[in-house]
C-alpha positions as CSV (number, residue, x, y, z in Angstrom):
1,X,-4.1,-71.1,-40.5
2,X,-2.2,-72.5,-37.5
3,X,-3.5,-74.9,-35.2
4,X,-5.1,-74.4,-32.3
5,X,-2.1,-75.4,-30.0
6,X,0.5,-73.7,-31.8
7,X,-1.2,-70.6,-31.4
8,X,-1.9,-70.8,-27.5
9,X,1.9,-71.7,-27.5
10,X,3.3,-68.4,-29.4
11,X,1.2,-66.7,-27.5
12,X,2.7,-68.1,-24.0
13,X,6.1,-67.0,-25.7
14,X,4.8,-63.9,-26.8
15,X,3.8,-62.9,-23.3
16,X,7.0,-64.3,-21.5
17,X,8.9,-61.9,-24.0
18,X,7.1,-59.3,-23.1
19,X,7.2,-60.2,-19.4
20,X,10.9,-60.7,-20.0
21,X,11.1,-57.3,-21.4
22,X,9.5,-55.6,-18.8
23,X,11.4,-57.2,-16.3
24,X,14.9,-56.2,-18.0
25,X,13.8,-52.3,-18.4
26,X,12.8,-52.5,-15.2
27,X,16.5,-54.3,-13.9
28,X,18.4,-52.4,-16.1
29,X,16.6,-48.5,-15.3
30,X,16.9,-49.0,-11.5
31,X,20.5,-49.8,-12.2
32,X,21.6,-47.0,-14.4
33,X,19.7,-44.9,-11.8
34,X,21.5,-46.3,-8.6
35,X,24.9,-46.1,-10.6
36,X,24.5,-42.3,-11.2
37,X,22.9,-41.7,-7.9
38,X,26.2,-42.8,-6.3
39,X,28.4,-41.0,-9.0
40,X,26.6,-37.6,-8.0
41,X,26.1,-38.2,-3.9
42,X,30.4,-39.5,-4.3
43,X,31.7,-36.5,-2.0
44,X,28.6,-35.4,0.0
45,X,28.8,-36.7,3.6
46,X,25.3,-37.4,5.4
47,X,23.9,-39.9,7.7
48,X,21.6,-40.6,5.1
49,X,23.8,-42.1,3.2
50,X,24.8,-45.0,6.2
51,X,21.6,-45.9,5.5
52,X,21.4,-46.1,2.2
53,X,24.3,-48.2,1.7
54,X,22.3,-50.9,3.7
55,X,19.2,-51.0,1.1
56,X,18.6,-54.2,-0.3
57,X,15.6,-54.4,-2.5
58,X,14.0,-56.9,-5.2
59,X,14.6,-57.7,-8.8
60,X,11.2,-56.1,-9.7
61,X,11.5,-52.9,-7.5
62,X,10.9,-49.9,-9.8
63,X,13.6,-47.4,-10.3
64,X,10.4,-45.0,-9.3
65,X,9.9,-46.5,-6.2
66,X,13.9,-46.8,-4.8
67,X,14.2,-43.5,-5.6
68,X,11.4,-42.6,-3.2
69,X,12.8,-45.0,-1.0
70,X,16.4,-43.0,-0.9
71,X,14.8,-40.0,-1.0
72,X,12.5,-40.4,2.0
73,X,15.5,-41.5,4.1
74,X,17.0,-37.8,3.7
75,X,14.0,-36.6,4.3
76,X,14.0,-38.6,7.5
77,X,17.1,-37.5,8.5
78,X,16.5,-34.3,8.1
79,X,18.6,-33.5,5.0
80,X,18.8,-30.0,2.8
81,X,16.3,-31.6,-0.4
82,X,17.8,-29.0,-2.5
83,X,20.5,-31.1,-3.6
84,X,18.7,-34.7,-2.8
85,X,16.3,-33.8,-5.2
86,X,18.4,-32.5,-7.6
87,X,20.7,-35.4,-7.6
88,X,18.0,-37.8,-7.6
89,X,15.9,-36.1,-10.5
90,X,19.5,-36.2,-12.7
91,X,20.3,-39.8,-11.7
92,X,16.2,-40.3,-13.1
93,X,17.3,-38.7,-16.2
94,X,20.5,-40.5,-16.7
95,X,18.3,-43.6,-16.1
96,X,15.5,-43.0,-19.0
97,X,18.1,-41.9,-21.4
98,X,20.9,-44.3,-21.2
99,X,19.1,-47.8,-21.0
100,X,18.1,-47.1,-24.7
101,X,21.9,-47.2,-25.5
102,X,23.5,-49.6,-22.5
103,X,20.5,-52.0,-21.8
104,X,22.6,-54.7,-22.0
105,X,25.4,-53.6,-20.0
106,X,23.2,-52.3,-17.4
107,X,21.3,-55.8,-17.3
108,X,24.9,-57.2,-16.6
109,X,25.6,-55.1,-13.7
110,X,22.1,-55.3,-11.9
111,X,22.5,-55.7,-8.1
112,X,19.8,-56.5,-5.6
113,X,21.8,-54.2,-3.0
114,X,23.4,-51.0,-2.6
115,X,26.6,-52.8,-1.1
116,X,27.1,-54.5,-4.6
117,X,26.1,-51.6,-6.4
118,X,29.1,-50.1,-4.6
119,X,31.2,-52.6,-5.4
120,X,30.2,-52.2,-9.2
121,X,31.3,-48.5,-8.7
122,X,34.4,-49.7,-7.7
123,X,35.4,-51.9,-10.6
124,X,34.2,-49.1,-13.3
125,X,36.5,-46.8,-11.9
126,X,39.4,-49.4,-11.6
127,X,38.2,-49.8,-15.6
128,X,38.2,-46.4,-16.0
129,X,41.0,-45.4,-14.0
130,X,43.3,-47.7,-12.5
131,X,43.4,-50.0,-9.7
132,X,44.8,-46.8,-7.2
133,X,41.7,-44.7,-7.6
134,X,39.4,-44.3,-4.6
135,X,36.2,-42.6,-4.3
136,X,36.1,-39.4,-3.4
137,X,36.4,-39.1,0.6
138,X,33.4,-38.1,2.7
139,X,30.0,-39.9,0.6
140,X,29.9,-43.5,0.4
141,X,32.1,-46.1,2.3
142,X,34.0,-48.5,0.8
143,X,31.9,-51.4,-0.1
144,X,34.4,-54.3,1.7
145,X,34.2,-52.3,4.9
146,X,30.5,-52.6,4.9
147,X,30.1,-56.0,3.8
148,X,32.8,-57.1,6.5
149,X,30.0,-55.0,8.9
150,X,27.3,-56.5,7.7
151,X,28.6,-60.0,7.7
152,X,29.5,-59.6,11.4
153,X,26.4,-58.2,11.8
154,X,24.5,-61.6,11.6
């Protein structure tokens, strides 16, 4: 039998695990999902998108609730939610399926903002492709041009 103690202590590291769990799916979901999200909106030009690429949000917002987040700024601005949705519901999908394989990885790249989320982008497609590679003109701005705004912003 174990003492007293020892068991109030396992179970404190029991729950932090747990805890600790939670809070990785939770990290790593939200950034498989804003990964693919900006993979899939690359070439699509919308105001919506201006705003997106200032989100910021917090290392235990749910991938469920920046998705409705992003998808209630097109709806704001009056987007077609054909496509929003559709890209949004795959980038979901991408999200559930691929943190059982890439947890880790995922973990590694968590951002707290679109801007370095961007930047992220960028360096998987230098990985993948070579430093002269650009994104695909007309979606998403290049992530030094808006942190240069934002900087000069404040």
């Amino acid at each position: 039998m174990v003492p007293k103690k020892a068991r109030d202590v396992k179970s404190i590291e029991l729950k932090n695990d747990l805890e600790r769990d939670e809070a990785s799916l939770i990290k790593a979901c939200r950034t498989a999902f804003v990964a693919r999200f900006i993979v899939l909106r690359e070439s699509k030009r919308t105001r919506a998108h201006r705003r997106i690429e200032t989100l910021e949000w917090s290392g235990d917002t749910t991938v469920e609730a920046l998705s409705q987040i992003i998808r209630k700024i097109f709806v704001e601005n009056g987007d077609n939610m054909l496509s929003v949705d559709r890209d949004i519901n795959r980038a979901m999908a991408h999200a559930t399926r691929s943190i059982s394989f890439f947890i880790d990885e995922y973990l590694s790249r968590s951002t707290l903002n679109f801007i370095d989320a961007l930047f992220d982008y960028e360096a998987s497609n230098q990985l993948l492709f070579g430093a002269d590679d650009q994104p695909k003109p007309g979606g998403w701005r290049l992530p030094t041009d808006l942190r240069r705004e934002r900087n000069q912003g404040k």
